[in-house]
C-alpha positions in Angstrom: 43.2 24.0 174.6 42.3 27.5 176.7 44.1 30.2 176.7 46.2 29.6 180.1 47.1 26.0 179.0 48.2 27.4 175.8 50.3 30.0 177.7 51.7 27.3 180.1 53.0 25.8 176.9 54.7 28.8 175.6 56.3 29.7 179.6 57.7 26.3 179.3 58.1 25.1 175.9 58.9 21.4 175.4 62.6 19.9 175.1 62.2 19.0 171.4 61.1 21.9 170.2 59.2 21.9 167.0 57.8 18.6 167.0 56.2 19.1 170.1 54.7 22.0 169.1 53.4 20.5 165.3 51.2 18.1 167.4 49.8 20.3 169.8 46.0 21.1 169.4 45.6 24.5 167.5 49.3 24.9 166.6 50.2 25.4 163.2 53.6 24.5 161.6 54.2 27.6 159.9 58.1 28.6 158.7 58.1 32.5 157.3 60.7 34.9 157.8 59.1 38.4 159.4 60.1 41.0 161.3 60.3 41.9 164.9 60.3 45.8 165.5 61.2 47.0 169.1 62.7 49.7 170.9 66.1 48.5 170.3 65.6 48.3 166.5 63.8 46.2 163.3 65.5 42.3 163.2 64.5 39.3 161.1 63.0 36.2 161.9 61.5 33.3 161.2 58.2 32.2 162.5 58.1 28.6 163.3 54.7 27.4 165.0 51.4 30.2 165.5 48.8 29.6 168.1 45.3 31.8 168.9 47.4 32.8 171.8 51.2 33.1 171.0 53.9 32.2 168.3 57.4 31.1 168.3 59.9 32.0 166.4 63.8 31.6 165.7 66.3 34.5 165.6 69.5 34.2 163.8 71.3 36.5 167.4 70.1 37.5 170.6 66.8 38.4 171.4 66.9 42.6 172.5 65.9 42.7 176.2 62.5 44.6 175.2 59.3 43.2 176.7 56.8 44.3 174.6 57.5 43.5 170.2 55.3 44.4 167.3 55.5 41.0 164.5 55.2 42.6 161.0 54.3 39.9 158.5 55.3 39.6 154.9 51.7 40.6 153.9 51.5 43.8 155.6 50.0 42.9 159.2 51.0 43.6 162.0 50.5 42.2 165.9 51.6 43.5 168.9 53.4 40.7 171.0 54.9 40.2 174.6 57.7 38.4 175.4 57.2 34.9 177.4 60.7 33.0 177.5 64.0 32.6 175.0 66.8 30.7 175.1 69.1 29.7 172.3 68.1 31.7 169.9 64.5 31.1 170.0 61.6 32.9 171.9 57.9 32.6 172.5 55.5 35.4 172.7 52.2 35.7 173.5 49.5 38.2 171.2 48.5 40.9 173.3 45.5 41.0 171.5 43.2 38.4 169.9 44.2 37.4 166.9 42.5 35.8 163.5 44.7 32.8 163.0 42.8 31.8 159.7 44.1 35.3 158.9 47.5 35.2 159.6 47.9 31.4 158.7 46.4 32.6 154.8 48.4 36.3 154.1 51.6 33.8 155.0 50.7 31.4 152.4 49.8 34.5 150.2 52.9 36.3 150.6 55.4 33.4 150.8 58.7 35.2 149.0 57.5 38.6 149.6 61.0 40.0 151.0 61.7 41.7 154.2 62.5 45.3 154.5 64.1 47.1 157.4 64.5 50.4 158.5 68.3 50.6 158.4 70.2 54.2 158.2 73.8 54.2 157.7 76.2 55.6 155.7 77.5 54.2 152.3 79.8 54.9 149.6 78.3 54.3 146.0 80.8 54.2 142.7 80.2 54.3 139.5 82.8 54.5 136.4 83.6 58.0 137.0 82.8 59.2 140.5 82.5 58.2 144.3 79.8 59.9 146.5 78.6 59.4 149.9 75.0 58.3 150.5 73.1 57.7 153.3 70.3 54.1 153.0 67.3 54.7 154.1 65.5 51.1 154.3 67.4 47.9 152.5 65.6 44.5 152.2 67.5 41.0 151.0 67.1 42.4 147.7 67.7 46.3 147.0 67.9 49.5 148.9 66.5 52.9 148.9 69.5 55.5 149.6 69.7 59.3 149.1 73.2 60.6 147.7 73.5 63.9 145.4 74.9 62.1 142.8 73.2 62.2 139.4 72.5 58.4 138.6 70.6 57.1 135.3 67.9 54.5 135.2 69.3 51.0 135.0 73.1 52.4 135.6 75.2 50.1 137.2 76.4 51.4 140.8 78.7 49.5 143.6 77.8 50.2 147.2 80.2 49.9 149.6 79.1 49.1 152.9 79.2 46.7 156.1 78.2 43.1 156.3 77.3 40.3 158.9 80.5 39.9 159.9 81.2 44.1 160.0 84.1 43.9 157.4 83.7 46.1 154.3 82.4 44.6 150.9 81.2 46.0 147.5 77.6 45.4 146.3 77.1 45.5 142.9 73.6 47.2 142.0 71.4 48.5 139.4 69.3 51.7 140.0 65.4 51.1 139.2 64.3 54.3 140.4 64.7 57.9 141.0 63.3 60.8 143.3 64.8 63.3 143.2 68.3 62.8 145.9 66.7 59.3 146.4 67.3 56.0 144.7 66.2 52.6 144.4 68.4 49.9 143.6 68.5 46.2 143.3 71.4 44.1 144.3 72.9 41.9 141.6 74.0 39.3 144.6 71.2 39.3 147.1 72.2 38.9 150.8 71.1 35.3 152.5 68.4 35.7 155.3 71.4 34.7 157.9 73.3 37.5 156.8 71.0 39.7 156.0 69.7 39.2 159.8 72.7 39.5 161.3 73.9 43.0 159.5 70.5 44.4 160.8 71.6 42.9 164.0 75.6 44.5 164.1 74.2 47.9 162.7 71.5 48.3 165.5 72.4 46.3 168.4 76.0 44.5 168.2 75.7 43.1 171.4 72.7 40.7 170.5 75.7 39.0 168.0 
């Protein structure tokens, strides 16, 4: 398949989806969560099929109106992709660049649980037995944050971060700090957030409107 036959496909991708795409030549079945970074903000996804020339993926809200995206793999990598269609909650985009499947295809099966970590700031409240402090996070994944807070907090105390979910109501995270630098801190979640929700609290806190 050339390139413009394999761009046709992604312009207009067939009614069923997925299984369509399995059996086309050069397309790889391929289902990783990564992350699309744009102007609008950083929001989760999950690949589902990679070509040499594009790759599909599923959202879990709206895709931002941006043209141009930059696809951050679980491994590290990055590619620079544009936009070709979307509907539904799924969109198509085409490397801007030429890209090493065999590459891309093996850091995914490298990586497979590596978890996603966004760029998120907002602003927190973290308890503990004997004090409540406001703290801002810095980055938070499906599994921890990193938040600064001039609190004092010990290695391996137990904290509770309130804060925002999917939905936008207000719930407690219990946590256990795992690091310290000076006003910032490193904590993992007792309860990690699904991908769903995880994907669409990225979603309310940068863009609302995409949910």
């Amino acid at each position: 398949m050339d390139k413009a036959a394999t761009t046709a496909q992604l312009e207009n991708p067939p009614e069923q989806g997925v299984d369509e795409l399995r059996a086309a030549p050069r397309f790889t079945l391929l289902i990783r969560a990564a992350k699309l970074a744009s102007a609008q903000g950083e929001f989760v996804c999950v690949i589902r099929d990679v070509s040499e020339t594009g790759v599909s993926v599923r959202l879990f809200h709206a895709l931002p109106s941006c043209q141009q995206f930059e696809l951050h793999m679980p491994g590290g990598s990055v590619y620079l992709v544009d936009r070709v269609w979307n509907r539904d909650n799924e969109a198509g985009f085409a490397f801007a660049e030429t890209v090493d499947i065999a590459k891309l295809i093996n850091e995914s099966a490298e990586y497979p649980k590596r978890g996603l970590r966004l760029g998120l700031c907002f602003p927190v409240k973290v308890r503990t037995l004997t004090l409540t402090c406001d703290a801002v996070v810095e980055n938070l994944s499906q599994q921890g944050a990193r938040f600064e807070c001039d609190a004092l907090l010990a290695i391996d105390q137990t904290v509770r971060i309130e804060a925002p979910d999917g939905s936008g109501a207000m719930r407690e995270v219990r946590a256990k700090v795992r690091w310290r630098r000076e006003r910032h801190y490193g904590v993992v979640f007792d309860d990690t957030f699904g991908l769903g929700e995880f994907a669409r609290l990225a979603a309310r806190l940068q863009a609302p409107a995409l949910l």
